[in-house]
C-alpha positions as CSV (number, residue, x, y, z in Angstrom):
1,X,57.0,63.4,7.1
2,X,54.8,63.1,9.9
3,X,52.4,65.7,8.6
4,X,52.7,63.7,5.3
5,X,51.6,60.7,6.7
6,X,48.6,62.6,9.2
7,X,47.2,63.8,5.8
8,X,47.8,60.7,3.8
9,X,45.6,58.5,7.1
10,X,42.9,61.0,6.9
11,X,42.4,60.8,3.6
12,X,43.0,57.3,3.4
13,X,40.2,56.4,6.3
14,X,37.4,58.5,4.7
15,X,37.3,55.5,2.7
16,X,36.0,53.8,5.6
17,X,33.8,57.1,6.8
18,X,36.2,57.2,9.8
19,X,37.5,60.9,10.8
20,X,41.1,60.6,11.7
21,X,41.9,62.3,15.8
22,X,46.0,61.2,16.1
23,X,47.8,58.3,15.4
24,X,50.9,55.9,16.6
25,X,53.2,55.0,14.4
26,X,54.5,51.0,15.3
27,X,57.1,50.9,12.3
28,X,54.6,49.2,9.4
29,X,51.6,49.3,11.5
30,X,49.6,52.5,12.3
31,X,47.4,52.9,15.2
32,X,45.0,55.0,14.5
33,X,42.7,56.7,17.2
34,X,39.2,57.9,15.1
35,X,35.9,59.4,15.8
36,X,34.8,55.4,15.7
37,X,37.2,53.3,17.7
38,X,40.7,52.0,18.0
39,X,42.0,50.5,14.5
40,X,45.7,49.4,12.7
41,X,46.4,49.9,9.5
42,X,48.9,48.5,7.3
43,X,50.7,49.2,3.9
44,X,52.7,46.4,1.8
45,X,53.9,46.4,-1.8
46,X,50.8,45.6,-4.2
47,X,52.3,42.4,-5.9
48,X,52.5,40.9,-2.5
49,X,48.6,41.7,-1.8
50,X,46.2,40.4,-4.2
51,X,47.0,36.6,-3.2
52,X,46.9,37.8,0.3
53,X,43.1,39.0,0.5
54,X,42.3,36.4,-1.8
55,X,43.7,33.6,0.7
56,X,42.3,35.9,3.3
57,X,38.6,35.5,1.8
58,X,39.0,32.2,1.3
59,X,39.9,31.4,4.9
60,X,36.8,33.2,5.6
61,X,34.3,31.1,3.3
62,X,35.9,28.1,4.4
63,X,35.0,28.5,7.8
64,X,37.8,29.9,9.8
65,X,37.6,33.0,11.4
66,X,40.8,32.9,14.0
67,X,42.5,36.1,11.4
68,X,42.2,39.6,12.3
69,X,39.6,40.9,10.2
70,X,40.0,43.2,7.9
71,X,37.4,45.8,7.1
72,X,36.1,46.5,3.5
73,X,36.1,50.4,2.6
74,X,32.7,51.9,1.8
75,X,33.0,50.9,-2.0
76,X,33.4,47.4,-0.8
77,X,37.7,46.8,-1.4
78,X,39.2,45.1,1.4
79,X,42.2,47.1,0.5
80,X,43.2,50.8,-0.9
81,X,45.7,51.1,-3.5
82,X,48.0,54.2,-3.2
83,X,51.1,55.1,-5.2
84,X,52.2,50.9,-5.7
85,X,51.2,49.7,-2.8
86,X,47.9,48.5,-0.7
87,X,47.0,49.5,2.9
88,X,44.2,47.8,5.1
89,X,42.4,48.2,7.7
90,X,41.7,45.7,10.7
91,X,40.9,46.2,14.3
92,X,43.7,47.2,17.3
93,X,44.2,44.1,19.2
94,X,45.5,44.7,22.9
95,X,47.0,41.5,22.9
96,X,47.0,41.4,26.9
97,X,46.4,38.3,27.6
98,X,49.5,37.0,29.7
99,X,50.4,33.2,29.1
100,X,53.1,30.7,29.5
101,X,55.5,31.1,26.3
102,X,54.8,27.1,25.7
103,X,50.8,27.6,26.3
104,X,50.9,30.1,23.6
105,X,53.1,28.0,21.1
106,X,50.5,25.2,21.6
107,X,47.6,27.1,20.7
108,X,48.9,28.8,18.3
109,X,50.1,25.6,16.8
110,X,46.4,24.1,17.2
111,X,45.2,26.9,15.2
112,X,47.5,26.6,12.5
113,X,46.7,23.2,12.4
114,X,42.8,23.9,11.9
115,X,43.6,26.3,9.6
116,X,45.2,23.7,7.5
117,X,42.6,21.3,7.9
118,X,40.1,23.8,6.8
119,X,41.7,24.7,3.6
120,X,43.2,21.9,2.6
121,X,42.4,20.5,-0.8
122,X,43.4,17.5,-3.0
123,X,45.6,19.0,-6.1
124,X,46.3,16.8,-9.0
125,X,50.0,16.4,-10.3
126,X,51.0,15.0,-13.1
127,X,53.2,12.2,-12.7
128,X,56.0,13.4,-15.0
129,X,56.4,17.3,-13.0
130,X,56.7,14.5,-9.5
131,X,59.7,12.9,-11.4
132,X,61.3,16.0,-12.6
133,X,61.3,17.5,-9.1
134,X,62.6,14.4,-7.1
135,X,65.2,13.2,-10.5
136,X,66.7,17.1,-10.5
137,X,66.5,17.3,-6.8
138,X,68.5,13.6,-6.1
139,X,70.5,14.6,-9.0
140,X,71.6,18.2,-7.3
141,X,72.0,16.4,-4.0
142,X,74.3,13.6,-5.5
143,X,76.7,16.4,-7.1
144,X,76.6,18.0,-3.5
145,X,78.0,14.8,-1.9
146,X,80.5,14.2,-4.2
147,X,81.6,17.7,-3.6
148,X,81.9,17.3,-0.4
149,X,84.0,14.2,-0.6
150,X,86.4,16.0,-2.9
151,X,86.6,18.8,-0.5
152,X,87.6,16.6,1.8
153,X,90.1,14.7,0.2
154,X,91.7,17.8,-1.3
155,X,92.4,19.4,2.0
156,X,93.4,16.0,3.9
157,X,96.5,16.0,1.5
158,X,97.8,19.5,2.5
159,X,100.2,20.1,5.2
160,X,98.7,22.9,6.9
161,X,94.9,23.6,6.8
162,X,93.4,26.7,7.3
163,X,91.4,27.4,10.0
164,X,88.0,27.1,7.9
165,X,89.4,23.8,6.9
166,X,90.4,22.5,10.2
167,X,86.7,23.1,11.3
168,X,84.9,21.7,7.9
169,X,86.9,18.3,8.8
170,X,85.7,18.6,12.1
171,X,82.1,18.9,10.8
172,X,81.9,16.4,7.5
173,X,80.6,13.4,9.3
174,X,77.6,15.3,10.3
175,X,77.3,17.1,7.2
176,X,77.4,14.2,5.1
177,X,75.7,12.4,7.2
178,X,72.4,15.1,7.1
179,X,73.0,14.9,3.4
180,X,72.5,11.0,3.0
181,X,69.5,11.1,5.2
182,X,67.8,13.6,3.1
183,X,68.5,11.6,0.1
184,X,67.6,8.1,1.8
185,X,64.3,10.0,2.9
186,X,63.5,11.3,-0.3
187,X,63.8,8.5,-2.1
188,X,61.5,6.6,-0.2
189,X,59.1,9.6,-0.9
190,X,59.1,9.1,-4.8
191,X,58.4,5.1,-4.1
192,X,55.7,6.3,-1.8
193,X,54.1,8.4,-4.2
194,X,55.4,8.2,-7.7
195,X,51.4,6.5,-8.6
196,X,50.0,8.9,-6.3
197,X,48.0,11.6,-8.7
198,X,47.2,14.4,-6.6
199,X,48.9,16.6,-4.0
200,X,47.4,17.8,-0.4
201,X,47.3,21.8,-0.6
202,X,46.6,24.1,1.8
203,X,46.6,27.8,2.5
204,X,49.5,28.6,4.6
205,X,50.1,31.3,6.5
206,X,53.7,32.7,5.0
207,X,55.5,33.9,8.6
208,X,54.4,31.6,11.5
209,X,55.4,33.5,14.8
210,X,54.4,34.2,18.1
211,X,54.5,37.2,17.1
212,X,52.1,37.0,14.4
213,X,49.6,35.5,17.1
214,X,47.8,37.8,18.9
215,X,44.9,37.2,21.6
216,X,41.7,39.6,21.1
217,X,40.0,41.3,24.3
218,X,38.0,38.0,24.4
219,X,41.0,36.2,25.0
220,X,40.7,34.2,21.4
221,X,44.2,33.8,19.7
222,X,44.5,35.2,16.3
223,X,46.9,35.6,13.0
224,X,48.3,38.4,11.8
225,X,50.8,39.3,8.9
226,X,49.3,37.1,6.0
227,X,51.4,39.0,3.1
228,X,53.1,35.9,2.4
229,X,50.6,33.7,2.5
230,X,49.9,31.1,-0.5
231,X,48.8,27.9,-1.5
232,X,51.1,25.0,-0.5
233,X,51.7,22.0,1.4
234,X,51.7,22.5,4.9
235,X,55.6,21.9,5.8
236,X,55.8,25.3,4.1
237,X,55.0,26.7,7.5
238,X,56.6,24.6,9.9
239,X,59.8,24.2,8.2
240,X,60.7,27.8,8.3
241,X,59.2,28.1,12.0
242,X,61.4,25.0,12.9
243,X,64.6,26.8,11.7
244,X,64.4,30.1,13.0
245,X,63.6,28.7,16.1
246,X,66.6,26.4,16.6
247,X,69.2,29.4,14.8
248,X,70.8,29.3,18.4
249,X,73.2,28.2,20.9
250,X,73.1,23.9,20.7
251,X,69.9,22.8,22.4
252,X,68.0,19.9,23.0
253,X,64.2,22.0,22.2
254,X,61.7,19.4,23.7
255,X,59.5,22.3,23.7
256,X,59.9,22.6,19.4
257,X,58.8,18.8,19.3
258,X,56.2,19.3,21.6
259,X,54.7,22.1,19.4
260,X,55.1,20.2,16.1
261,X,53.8,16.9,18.1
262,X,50.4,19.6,18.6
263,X,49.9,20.4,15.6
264,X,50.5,17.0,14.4
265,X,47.5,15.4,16.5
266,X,45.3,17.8,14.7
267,X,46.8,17.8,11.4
268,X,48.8,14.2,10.9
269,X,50.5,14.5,8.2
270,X,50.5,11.4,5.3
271,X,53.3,9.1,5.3
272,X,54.5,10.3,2.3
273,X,54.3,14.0,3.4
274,X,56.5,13.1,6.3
275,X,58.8,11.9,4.5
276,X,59.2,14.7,2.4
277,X,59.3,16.8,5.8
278,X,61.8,15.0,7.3
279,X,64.4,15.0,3.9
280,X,63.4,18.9,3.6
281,X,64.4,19.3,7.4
282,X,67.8,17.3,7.6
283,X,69.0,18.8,4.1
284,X,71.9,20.9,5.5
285,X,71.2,23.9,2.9
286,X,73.6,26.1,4.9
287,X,76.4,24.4,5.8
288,X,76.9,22.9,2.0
289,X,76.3,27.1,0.6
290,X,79.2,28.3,3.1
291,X,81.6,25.6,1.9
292,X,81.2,26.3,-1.3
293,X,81.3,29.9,-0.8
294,X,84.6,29.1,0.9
295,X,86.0,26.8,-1.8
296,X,85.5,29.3,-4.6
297,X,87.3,32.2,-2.8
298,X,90.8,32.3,-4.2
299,X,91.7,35.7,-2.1
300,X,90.9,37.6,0.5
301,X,89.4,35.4,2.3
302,X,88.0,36.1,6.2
303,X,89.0,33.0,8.5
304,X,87.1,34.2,11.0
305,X,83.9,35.2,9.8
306,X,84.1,31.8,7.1
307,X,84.3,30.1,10.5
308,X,81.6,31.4,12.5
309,X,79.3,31.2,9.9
310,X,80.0,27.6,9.1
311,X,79.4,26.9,13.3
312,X,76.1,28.7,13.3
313,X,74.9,26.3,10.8
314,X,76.7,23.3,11.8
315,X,74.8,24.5,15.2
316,X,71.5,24.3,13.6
317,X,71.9,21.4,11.8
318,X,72.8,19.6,15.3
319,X,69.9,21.3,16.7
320,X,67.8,19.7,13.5
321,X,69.2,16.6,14.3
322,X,67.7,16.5,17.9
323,X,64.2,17.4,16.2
324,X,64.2,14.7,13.6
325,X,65.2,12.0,15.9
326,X,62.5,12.7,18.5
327,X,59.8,13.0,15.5
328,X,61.4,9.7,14.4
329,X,60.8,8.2,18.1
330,X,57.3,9.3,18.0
331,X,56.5,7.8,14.7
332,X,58.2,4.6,15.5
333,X,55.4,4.3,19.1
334,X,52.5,4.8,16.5
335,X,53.3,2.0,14.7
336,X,51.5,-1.5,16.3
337,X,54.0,-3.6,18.3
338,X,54.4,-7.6,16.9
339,X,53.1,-10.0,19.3
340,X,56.2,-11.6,21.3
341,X,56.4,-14.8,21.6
C-alpha cells in the first residue's frame, strides 16, 4: 500500500512539475516533501468536489482570500480526477501560532463572518415554495406535539413505568416547551416575511471548526476543508457549530455566545433570519427522534442505552436553552428604551 500510494503521489504531482522526495501520511491529508517546497494534498469523492472549487473560485473573485489556496496543475485544473475521486493541491501550513482557545474562536468567527458578507447575495423566492416550507414544517411540528402529549398521557396511566419512561416524564416540560418556542418563533418568521421576495444567500463553509482554521507562517488565520461547502443562508454554519459544541456535560458556554455575539457585529443577521435561527436552534430534533424510536420498539428494548441517549440530548437541549436566552438578552439591549416618565 505504501508503495502504491508513493507511486500514485509522484505521478499525481508531475501534474504540477513537482518531483516527489518522501511523504507523511496525516489520515486524508498527505504531506508531501518535493524538489519545490512543503505541500498537502487531499483526495475526496468527485460528487462532493465540483461545488467545492466552484465556491472556492468564487470566494476568490469576490474578494476573500483567508482559504488555503489551492494550486492549479500545469493544464490549468484546480483538481485531478483519479479513479472517482478528486485530489488537490494547496500549501503545508505550520499552523504554530499559539493562542488563547477563545482568541482563536473569535477570529475565526470574524472571518467567517466576512466571508459571509463577501458572498452574500439577494436570492428571489417565490412566495408559494416560502408557504410550502413553513405550512409542512408547522404542520410536522404540530403532529410532533400532539405525539408527545399522547406519549405522555399513555404512560401516566400505567402502574409501573419503565425506566425510559420515568426519565421522558422527567424531561416533557422542557421538551415541549423547546417545541412551542420553535413553533411560536417560526410563525412569527412567515408574518415577517411571507411578502418578502427574495432570500439572503451566502457561500458557507460546510464544517466550521477550530480545526478547520489554521494560521499561515504570517500568522493570518485561514480555512480549510471546504468539501461541504454550498450556497445557503448563513445559520447553515453556525447552527451545526452551535451543537457540536454544547454535545457535552450541562454548561452555561458564555464563551459560545460570545463567539456568535462576534460574528454577529460583523454579520447582523435580519430580524426575520433570527428568527428563523432561533426556531431552528430550540427545535429539539433529538430528543423527539429517540422517543419515537423508543415508542415504536415493541421488544428487545435496551433501558439503558434508550436512557442515556435521551439525557445526552435532553443535555443539549438545556445547553441550547442557555444559548437562546442569552442571544434573546442581547437582542432585547438593542432595541431603544421608551422614555420614563
Amino acid at each position: 500500500m505504501l508503495r502504491a500510494d508513493k507511486k500514485w503521489l509522484a505521478d499525481y504531482l508531475q501534474n504540477y512539475q513537482l518531483e516527489l522526495e518522501f511523504y507523511e501520511d496525516f489520515g486524508k491529508v498527505k504531506k508531501v516533501y518535493t524538489n519545490n517546497g512543503i505541500f498537502a494534498v487531499k483526495t475526496i469523492k468527485a460528487n462532493r468536489g465540483f461545488d467545492f472549487i466552484k465556491n472556492v473560485q468564487n470566494l476568490y473573485q469576490n474578494g476573500y482570500n483567508r482559504i488555503v489556496p489551492i494550486y492549479p496543475a500545469i493544464d490549468g485544473r484546480y483538481a485531478v480526477l483519479h479513479n472517482d475521486k478528486l485530489s488537490y493541491l494547496m500549501p503545508w501550513l505550520p499552523d504554530e501560532v499559539e493562542e488563547e482557545r477563545n482568541e482563536r474562536h473569535q477570529q475565526m468567527f470574524r472571518e467567517l463572518a466576512r466571508m459571509h458578507t463577501l458572498s452574500a447575495k439577494e436570492s428571489p423566492i417565490p412566495s408559494q415554495e416560502r408557504k410550502e416550507h413553513y405550512e409542512n414544517t408547522l404542520q410536522e411540528w404540530e403532529e410532533q406535539r400532539e405525539f408527545l402529549l399522547e406519549y405522555m398521557n399513555t404512560i401516566e396511566k400505567k402502574w409501573y413505568m419503565s425506566p425510559f419512561e420515568q426519565f421522558f416524564c422527567l424531561c416533557f416540560y422542557d421538551v415541549s416547551q423547546a417545541l412551542t418556542y420553535s413553533m411560536n418563533k417560526i410563525k412569527r418568521w412567515y408574518e415577517q416575511t411571507k411578502e418578502d421576495e427574495k432570500v439572503r444567500n451566502v457561500i458557507t463553509h460546510g464544517n466550521v471548526s477550530i480545526h478547520h482554521f489554521l494560521y499561515s507562517e504570517n500568522g493570518y488565520g485561514h480555512f480549510i476543508n471546504f468539501e461541504r461547502t454550498k450556497t445557503a443562508p448563513a445559520y447553515f454554519d453556525l447552527l451545526p457549530f452551535v451543537v457540536k459544541q454544547l454535545k457535552t456535560y450541562p454548561i452555561q458556554s458564555e464563551e459560545t455566545v460570545e463567539w456568535i455575539n462576534r460574528y454577529f457585529q460583523y454579520f447582523p443577521f435580519k430580524e426575520g433570519e433570527m428568527l428563523l435561527f432561533m426556531s431552528y436552534m430550540a427545535y429539539p430534533a433529538n430528543c423527539l427522534k429517540i422517543v419515537d424510536q423508543y415508542s415504536r420498539k415493541t421488544s428487545g428494548k435496551d433501558e439503558l442505552q434508550f436512557c442515556r441517549k435521551l439525557q445526552r440530548q435532553y443535555w443539549l437541549l438545556k445547553n441550547m436553552e442557555y444559548i437562546i436566552m442569552r442571544l434573546e438578552q442581547i437582542e432585547e439591549s438593542k432595541k431603544p428604551k421608551e422614555p420614563s416618565d
